[in-house]
N, C-alpha and C positions, 0 to 999 in steps of 0.2 A: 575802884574797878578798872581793871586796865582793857587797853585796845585790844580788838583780834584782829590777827594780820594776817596777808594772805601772802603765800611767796611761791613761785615760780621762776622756773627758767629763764623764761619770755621773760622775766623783769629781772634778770642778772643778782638774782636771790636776794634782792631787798625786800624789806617790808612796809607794807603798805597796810593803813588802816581799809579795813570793810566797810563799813558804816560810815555815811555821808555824816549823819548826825552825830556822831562822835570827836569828829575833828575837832582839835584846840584851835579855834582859828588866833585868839590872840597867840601862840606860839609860831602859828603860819605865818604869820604879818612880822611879829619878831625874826623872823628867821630872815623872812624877803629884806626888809629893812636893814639888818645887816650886813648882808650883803651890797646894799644900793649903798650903806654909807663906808664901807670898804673900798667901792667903787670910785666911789667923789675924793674920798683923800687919796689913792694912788694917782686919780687926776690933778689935782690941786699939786701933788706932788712931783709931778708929772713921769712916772712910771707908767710907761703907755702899757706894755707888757703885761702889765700886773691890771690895767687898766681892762686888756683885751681878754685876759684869764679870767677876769671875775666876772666880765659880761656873758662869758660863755658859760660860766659856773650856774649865772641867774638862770638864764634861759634857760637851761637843762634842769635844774634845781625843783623836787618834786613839791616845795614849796609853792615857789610859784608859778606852775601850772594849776594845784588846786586853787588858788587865789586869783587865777585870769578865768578859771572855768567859775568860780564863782562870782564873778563880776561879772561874768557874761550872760549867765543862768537866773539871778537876784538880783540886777537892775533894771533900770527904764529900757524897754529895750527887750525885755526877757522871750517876750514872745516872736520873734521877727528870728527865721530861720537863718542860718550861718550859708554859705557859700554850698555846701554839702545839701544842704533842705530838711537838716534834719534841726527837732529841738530836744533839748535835754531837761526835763522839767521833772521828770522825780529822779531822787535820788541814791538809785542805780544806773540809771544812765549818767548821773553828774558821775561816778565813780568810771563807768567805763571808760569813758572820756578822758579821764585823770590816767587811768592804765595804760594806756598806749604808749609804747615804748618809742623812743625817740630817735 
């Protein structure tokens, strides 16, 4: 059964899964990870450039916003509102969260 995506303008026609519950999270985690260990060998290698490309790639990488929204929302912690006062505790707000374009 495959995902249903939603695409819009506002998100520069990518697609995005709908359903909080649907997510492959070991595919999220594989993907963040990737990137982090792309990251340590351009260091290690010391290619700062490639070093500074891939940090910017993480942080923007619709990966890992859903993987910081879910460590923020399904840990210790879960209930204590963010800077905003808002919480995000079922999962359409965890997705609205994840949409906001950057």
């Amino acid at each position: 059964m495959g995902l249903a995506y939603h695409t819009s303008n506002a998100l520069q026609g990518k697609k995005y899964p709908i359903a909080w519950r649907e997510i492959d999270w070991a595919k999220v985690k594989q993907n963040v990870r990737e990137i982090q260990i792309r990251i340590a060998k351009a260091a290690t290698d010391g290619r700062w450039r490639d070093v500074r490309n891939l940090q910017r790639l993480l942080a923007r990488s619709y990966s890992a916003r859903l993987l910081a929204v879910r460590h923020v929302t399904e840990k210790r912690g879960k209930r204590t509102p963010g800077v905003d006062n808002e919480l995000w505790s079922t999962p359409a707000d965890k997705m609205k969260a994840d949409l906001y374009p950057i």
